[in-house]
N, C-alpha and C positions, 0 to 999 in steps of 0.2 A: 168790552166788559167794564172798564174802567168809565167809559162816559156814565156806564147805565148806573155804575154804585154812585158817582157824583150827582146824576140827575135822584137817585133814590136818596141822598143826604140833604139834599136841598130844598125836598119837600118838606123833610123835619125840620134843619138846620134855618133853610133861608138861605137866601146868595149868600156862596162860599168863595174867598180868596184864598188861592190854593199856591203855592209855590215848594219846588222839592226840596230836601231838608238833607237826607244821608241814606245810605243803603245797607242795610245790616246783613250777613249771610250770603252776599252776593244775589240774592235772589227778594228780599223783601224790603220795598221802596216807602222810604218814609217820608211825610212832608208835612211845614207848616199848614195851620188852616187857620185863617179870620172871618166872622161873621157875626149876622145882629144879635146871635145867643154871647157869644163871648169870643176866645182864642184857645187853640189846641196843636194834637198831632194827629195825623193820620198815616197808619203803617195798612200797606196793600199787598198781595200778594195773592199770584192766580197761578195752579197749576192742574193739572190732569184730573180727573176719576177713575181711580183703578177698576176694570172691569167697563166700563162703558167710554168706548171711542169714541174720540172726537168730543166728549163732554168736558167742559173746563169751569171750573169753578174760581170765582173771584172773591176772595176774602180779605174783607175791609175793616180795621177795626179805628175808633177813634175815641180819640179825651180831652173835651172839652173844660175849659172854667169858664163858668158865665160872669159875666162883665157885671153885673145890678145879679141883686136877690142870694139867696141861701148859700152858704159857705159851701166848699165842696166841689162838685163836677159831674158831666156826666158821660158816662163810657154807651159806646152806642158797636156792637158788631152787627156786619151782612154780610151776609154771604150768598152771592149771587152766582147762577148757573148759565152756562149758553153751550153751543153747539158751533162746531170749527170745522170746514171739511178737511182743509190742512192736517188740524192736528191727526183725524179720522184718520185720513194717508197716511201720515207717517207711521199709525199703528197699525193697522193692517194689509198697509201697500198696496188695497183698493183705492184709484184715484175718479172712480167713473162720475163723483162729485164736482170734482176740478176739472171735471172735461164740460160739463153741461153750461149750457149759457147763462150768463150772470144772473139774470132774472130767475129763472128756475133754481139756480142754486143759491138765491137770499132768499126766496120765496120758504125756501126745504129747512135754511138756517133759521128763521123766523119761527117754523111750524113749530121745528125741533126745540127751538129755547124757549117757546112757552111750555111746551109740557116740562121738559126738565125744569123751569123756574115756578110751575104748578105743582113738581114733584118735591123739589128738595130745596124751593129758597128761603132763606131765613133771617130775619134780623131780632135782636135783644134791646132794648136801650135798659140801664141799669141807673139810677143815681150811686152818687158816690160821696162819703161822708169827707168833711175835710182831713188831709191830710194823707187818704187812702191814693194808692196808685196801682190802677188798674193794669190786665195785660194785655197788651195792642196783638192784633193779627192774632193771638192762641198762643203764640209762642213766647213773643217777646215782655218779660214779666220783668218784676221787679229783683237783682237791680238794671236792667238794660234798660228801664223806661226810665228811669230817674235821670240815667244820664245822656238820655236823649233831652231830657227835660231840660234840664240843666246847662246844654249846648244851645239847643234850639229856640226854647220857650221855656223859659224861666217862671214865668207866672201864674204856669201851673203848680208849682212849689210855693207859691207864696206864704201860704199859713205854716208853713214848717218855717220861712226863710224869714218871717214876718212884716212878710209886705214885697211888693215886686220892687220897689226902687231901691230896699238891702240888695234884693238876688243880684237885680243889674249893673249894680254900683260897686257892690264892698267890694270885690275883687283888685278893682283900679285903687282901690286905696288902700287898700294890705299889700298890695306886691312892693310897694317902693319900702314899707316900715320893711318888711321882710328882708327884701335888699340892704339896707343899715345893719339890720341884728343879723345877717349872714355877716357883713363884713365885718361888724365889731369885736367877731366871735374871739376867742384866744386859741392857742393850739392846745390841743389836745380837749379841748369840748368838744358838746355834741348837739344839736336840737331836734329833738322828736316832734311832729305831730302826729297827733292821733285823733282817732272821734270823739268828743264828747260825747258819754257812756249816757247820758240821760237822754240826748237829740237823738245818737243815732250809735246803735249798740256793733257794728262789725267794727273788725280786727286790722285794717289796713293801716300804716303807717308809712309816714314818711321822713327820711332822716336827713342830716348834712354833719357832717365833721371837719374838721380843720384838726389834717393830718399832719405828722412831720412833713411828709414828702409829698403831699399835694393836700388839695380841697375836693371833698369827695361828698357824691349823694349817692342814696340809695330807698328804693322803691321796693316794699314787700315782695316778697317772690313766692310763688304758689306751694313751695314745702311751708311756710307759714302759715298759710292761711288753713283754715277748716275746710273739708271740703264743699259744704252750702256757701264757701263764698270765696269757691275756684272764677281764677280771671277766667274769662271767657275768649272768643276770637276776635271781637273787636274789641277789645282792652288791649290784648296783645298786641294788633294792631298796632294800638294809638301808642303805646308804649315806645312801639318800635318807632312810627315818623316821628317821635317826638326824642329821638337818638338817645332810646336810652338804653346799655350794654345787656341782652339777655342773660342770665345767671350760666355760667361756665360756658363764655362764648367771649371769655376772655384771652386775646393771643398773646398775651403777657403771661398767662398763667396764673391770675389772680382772680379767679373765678369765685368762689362764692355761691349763695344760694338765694340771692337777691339782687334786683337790676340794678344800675348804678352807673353813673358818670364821673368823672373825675379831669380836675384841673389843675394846670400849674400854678404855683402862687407868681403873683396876686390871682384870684381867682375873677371873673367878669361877674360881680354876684346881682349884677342887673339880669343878667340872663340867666343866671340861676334861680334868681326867684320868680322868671317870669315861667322857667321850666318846672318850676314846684307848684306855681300856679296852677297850671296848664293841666299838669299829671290830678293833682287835686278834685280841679274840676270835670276835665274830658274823661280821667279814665276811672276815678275813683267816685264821681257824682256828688260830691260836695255840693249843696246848695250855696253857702255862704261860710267865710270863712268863723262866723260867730257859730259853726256847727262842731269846731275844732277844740281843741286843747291841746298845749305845747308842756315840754320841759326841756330847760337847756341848764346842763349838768359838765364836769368834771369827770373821768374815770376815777381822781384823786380825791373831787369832796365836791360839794356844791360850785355855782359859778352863777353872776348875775343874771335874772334875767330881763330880759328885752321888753322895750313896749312895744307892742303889736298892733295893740286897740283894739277896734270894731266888737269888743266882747269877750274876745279872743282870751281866755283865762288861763293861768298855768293850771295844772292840775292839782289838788287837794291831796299837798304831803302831808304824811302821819309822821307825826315823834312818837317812838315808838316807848321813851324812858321817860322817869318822872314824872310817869301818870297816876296820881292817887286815886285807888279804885277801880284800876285797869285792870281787862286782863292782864296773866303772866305774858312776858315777851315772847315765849318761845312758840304760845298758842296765838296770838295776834300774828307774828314772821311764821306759821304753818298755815294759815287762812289767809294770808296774801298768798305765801309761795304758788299754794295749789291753785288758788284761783286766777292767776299769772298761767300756769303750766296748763291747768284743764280748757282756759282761752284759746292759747296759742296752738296748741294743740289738736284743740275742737270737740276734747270726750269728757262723759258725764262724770269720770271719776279719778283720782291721780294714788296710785296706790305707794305703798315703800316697800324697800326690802329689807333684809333681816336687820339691817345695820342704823335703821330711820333716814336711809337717803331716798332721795326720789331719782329713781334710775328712769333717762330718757335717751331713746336710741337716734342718732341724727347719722343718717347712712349707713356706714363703716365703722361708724366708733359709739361710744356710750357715754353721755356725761352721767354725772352724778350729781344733784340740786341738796346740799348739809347747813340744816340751818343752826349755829352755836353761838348758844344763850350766854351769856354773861354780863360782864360790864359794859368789855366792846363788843356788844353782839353784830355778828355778820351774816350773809348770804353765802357760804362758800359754792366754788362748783368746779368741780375735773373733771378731768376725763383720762383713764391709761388706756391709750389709745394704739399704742404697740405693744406688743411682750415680746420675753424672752428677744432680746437686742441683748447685744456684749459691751461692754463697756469700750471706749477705745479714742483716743484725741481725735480723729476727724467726727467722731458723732458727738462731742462736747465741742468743738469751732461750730459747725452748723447748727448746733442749740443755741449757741453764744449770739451768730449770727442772726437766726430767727427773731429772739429777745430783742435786738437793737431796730428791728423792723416793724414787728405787728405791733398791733395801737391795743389792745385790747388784751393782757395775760398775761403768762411767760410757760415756757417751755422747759421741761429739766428730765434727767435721767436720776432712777433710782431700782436698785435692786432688779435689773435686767426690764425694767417698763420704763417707756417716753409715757412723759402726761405732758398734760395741759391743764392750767387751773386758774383762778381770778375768783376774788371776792368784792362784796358790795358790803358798805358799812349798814349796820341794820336804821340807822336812826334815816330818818325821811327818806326810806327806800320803797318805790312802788313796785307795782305788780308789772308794769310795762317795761320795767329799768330788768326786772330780773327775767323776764319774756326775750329780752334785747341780750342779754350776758348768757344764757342759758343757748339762743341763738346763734351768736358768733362764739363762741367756744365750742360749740358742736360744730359750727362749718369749718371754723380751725382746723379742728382733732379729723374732721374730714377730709380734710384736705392734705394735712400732713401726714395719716397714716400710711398712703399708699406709697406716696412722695421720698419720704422715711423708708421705707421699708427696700423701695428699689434699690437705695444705696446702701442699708446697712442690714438687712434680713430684720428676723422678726414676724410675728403673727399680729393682724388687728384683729378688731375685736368679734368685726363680724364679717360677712362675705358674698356679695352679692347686692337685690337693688338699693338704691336710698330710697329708707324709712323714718320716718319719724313715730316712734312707739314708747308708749308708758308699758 
């Protein structure tokens, strides 16, 4: 089946240089292709016909850029039909095919796969405008092809990435800057990438901090993201050979809701940035690191930032004071807020409760998003994340002791509730800083309500699975 889809591409294509590339789903073979139209992929995949034995259908799908002429590409699916006496037996446990002599049983598989390939074979070829990314084999759509793309053949991205020798190149040249501004970092920074919202509009990010007690990264985890842009099984995968900690599959007990590595200081930040790299590219499909945008910040106030190069821009902070003719503050910090929460989140709308907070549920516990307008306008955000607790010296030592450890908030007892809370100053505060602070103080208050409660009683908030709910 598989010679006959290559001799049927070849008629369109022209001699094809074929070599295998990666295996998606365990069952769907992907491989580079070179020929006189241009370079591509090809994803193949043959199984059964339900209701007709022994019929086996081979489905081929491919995406070409042409090398000369029209920007763009073009997606070409077959899907080819034959007849297997093997498979026929193993579905009906009639072998009287596999008993007959070779001759009369090709002679029978011949007959049989012209009518089925007279019945049901089919090809599409489609063009494709620049930039568009088709889905290979039926299945595998965007994003799975990008980051096949991206791994494999890069120059099928080119007009996003502008031009194949950015795609294949800028990587080698950002990972060493990367390496420097990891190591330059100070304690208690942070640096985010994210997508540039104009190149490439999803949610994934990735971070690094320099912790007290070690150097630490961390890779979105799938309560963040929206669900149209759930990791998939080979993301997960890649995540995993690429050693990075699944989210509460930590035997330290420092689980979290996001994957993450971590290092003793000094940290090897050659390997770090070549594992930031790596995650960027294999699992997140980065074209180029000029598709990115960074911010590297202070939990206390601003903090220099790095040169990266290749394009590579900080992100466009707002002053939110001293704007003659501006909006009021507190309507510019409610249309970041929400647009911050209704991202991360993934829903069309962020409502409030009676009080003007933006109530968001993360598991077990409820933060609260209060934006307060004034001089020094802030972000604030809690969470009472146990009730009805006693007061008592050993639950103010383990408050005491929590404070001196998390990087992010503090911890306190008031009027029979544990909270948790942390504020962001309003002046050049983004929508991704308050995505990020609304995030870990919800996996905090997650984490310590049950934690909390084992040793000192007490109700959380809520009971049952992790949710993330406006």
């Amino acid at each position: 089946m598989a010679r006959r889809a290559r001799g049927w591409l070849e008629r369109f294509l022209g001699p094809l240089t074929i070599s295998a590339a990666d295996r998606m789903d365990g069952r769907i073979n992907v491989f580079r292709l070179a020929g006189p139209l241009g370079a591509g992929l090809l994803a193949e995949e043959e199984s059964r016909l339900d209701g007709r034995p022994g019929a086996v259908r081979n489905r081929t799908g491919i995406w070409v850029r042409r090398h000369q002429g029209p920007a763009g590409g073009v997606h070409v699916q077959v899907d080819l039909h034959g007849w297997d006496a093997a498979t026929e037996a193993a579905i009906t446990g009639d072998r009287r095919w596999l008993d007959t002599p070779k001759r009369q049983l090709f002679a029978e598989r011949d007959r049989r796969t012209v009518a089925l390939a007279v019945e049901l074979d089919r090809w599409q070829v489609n063009e494709l405008a620049a930039g568009t990314l088709p889905a290979l084999d039926g299945e595998l759509a965007d994003p799975r092809v990008r980051r096949l793309a991206v791994k494999h053949q890069p120059s099928l991205l080119e007009e996003r990435a502008g031009g194949v020798q950015i795609a294949e190149t800028s990587w080698g040249r950002f990972q060493p800057r990367l390496a420097h501004a990891l190591e330059l970092m100070a304690p208690g920074t942070f640096l985010i990438l994210t997508p540039d919202q104009d190149r490439d509009p999803r949610s994934f990010y990735l971070q690094f901090a320099h912790a007290t007690s070690a150097f630490r990264a961390e890779a979105i985890g799938a309560r963040h993201l929206p669900p149209q842009e759930a990791l998939d099984a080979a993301q997960l995968d890649e995540l995993d050979s690429l050693g990075w900690l699944a989210p509460d599959a930590d035997p330290k007990g420092d689980s979290g809701s996001n994957f993450r590595c971590e290092w003793e200081h000094p940290a090897p930040f050659a390997d770090v940035a070549a594992l930031g790299v790596r995650t960027l590219r294999d699992v997140f499909g980065v074209v180029a690191p000029g598709d990115l945008q960074f911010d590297h910040r202070s939990f206390e106030g601003g903090a220099v930032q790095p040169d990266l190069g290749l394009g590579l821009q900080t992100r466009v902070l707002t002053h939110h004071h001293h704007r003659p003719g501006g909006e009021p503050v507190q309507a510019r910090l409610a249309g970041l807020v929400e647009d911050a929460l209704r991202r991360w989140m993934g829903v069309a709308e962020i409502k409030k409760d009676a009080d003007g907070d933006y109530p968001v549920r993360v598991g077990s516990a409820l933060v609260y998003v209060r934006i307060i307008a004034g001089a020094s306008a802030v972000v604030a955000f809690f969470s009472p994340f146990l009730r009805d607790v006693p007061a008592s010296p050993a639950l103010h030592a383990a408050l005491n002791d929590l404070n001196a450890r998390i990087r992010l908030g503090r911890v306190f007892w008031t009027d029979g509730t544990v909270m948790a809370a942390t504020e962001l100053a309003a002046v050049d505060v983004t929508a991704d800083q308050v995505a990020l602070a609304c995030m870990e103080l919800g996996s905090l208050a997650d984490k310590l309500d049950d934690a909390l409660r084992g040793r000192f009683g007490g109700r959380t908030m809520f009971a049952g699975e992790s949710v993330r709910l406006n």
